[in-house]
C-alpha atoms as one frame of an Amber mdcrd trajectory, in Angstrom:
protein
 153.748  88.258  84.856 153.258  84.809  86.845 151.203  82.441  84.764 148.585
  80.688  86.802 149.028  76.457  86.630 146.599  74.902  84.774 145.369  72.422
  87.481 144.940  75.653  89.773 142.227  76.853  87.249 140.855  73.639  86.792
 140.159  73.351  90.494 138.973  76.677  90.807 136.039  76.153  87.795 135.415
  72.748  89.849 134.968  74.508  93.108 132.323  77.808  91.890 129.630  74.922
  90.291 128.440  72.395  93.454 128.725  69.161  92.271 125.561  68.186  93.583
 123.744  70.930  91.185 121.597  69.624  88.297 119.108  70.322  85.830 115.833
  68.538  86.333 112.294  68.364  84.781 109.028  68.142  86.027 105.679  67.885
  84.896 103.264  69.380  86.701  99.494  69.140  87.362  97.319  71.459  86.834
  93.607  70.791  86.820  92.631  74.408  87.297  93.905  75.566  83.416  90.266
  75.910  81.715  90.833  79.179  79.371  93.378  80.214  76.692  94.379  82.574
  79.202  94.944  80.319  81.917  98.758  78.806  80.717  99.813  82.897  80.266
  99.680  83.195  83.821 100.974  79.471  84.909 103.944  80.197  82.727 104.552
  83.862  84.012 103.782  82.763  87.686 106.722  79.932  86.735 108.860  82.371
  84.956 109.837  84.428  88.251 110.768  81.360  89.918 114.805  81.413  90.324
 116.264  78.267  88.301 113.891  77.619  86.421 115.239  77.784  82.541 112.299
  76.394  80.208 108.767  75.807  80.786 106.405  74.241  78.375 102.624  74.314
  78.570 100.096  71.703  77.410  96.970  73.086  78.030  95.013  70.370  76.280
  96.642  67.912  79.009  96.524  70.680  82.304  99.866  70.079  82.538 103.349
  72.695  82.569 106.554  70.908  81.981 109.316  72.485  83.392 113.484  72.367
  83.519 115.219  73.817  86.209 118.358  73.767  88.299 118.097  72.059  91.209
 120.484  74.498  93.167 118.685  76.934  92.826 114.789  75.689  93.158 112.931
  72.911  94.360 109.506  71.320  93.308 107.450  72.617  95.938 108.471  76.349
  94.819 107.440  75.469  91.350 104.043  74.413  93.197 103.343  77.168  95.252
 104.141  79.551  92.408 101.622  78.300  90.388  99.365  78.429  93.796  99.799
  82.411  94.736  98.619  82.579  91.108  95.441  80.599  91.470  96.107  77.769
  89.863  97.591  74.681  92.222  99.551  72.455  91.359 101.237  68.663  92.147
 104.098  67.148  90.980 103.110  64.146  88.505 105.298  60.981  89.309
């Protein structure tokens, strides 16, 4: 059996992950949480968005906080998520 160099793995792990990919957070706006029921759906709405790998709501503040890979999703997903749910959303800066 040929054994496979190293550096030839190496490369190969390098090559399947884009360099560019990262994890980022966000904290989002949303004005329109005004029940105890309100951050269930925001965080389920979030939930089914692809990338995203933690979300965190403070209801007190109307805001979600939320990680996600940046390959895979971009802010304005997160935002119209939250939107087709009924509660929009804006990117805090």
């Amino acid at each position: 059996m040929k054994k496979i160099p190293a550096f030839v793995i190496a490369l190969a792990a390098t090559l399947s992950v884009p360099a560019w990919a990262a994890t980022q957070t966000v904290t989002l706006s949303v004005p329109g949480m005004t029940c105890a029921a309100c951050p269930v759906t925001v965080k389920k709405a979030l939930s089914k968005v692809e990338g995203v790998e933690k979300i965190v709501i403070h209801y007190d503040q109307k805001e979600a906080v939320v990680t996600f890979d940046d390959a895979k999703t971009k802010v304005e997903a997160l935002t119209k998520a939250t939107e087709n749910a009924g509660f929009p959303s804006t990117a805090k800066h």
